[in-house]
C-alpha positions in Angstrom: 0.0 0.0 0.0 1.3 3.3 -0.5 0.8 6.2 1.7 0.5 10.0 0.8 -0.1 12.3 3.8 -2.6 15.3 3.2 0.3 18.4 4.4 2.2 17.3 1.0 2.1 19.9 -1.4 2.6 21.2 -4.9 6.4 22.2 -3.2 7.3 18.6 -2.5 10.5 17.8 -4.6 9.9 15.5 -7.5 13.1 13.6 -6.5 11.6 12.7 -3.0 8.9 10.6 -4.9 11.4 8.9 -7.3 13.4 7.8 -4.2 10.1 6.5 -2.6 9.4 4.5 -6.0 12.7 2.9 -5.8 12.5 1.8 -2.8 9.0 1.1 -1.4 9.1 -3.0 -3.1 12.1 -3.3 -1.0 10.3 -2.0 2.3 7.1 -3.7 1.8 8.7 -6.5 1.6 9.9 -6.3 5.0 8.0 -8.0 7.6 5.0 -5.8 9.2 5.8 -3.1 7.2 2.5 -1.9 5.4 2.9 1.3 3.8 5.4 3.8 1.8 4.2 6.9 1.4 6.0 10.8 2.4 5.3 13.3 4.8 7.0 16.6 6.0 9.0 17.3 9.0 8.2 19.8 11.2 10.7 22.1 8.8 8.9 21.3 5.7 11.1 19.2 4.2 9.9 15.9 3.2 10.7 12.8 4.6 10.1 9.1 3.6 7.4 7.4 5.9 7.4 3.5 6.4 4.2 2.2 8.1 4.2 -1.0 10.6 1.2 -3.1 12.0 2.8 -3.1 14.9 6.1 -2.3 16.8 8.9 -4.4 15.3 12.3 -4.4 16.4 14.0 -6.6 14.1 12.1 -5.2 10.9 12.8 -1.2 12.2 16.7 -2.5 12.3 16.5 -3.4 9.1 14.8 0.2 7.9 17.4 2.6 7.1 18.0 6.2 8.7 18.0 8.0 5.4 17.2 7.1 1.9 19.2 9.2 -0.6 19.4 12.2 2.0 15.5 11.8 2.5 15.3 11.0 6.5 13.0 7.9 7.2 10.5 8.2 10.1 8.6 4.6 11.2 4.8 4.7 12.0 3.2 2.0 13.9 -0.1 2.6 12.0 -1.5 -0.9 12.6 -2.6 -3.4 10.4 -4.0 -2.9 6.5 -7.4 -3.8 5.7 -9.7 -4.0 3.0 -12.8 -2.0 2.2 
């Protein structure tokens, strides 16, 4: 599933949604992890977002600080369902 966050803008840089593309297979398919999607930081820059089900030690380990100077904030946003 992919995540977009209502404060993104038309200002977001084109690059940070590339990056996200890249990458979001490889962090989906890491266990519990549910969504890719980007957000802002409190400065307004954007920032790649990785949501869990549910906290995960082990899978958050394996989530990187940054992605191609984009930081990476974890969510525990619970689990994915269906409508």
């Amino acid at each position: 599933m992919t995540q977009e966050h209502p404060d993104e803008g038309a200002g977001e840089l084109p690059a940070a949604r590339e990056v996200k593309t890249r990458y979001e297979e490889r962090l989906l398919s890491l266990p519990g992890v549910v969504s890719v999607g980007i957000g802002r930081s409190p400065d307004g820059r954007p920032v790649i977002i990785v949501g869990l089900d549910r906290n995960r030690p082990a899978t958050i380990r394996e989530i990187p600080e940054e992605i191609e100077g984009y930081p990476v904030r974890v969510e525990m946003i619970g689990p994915v369902r269906a409508l």
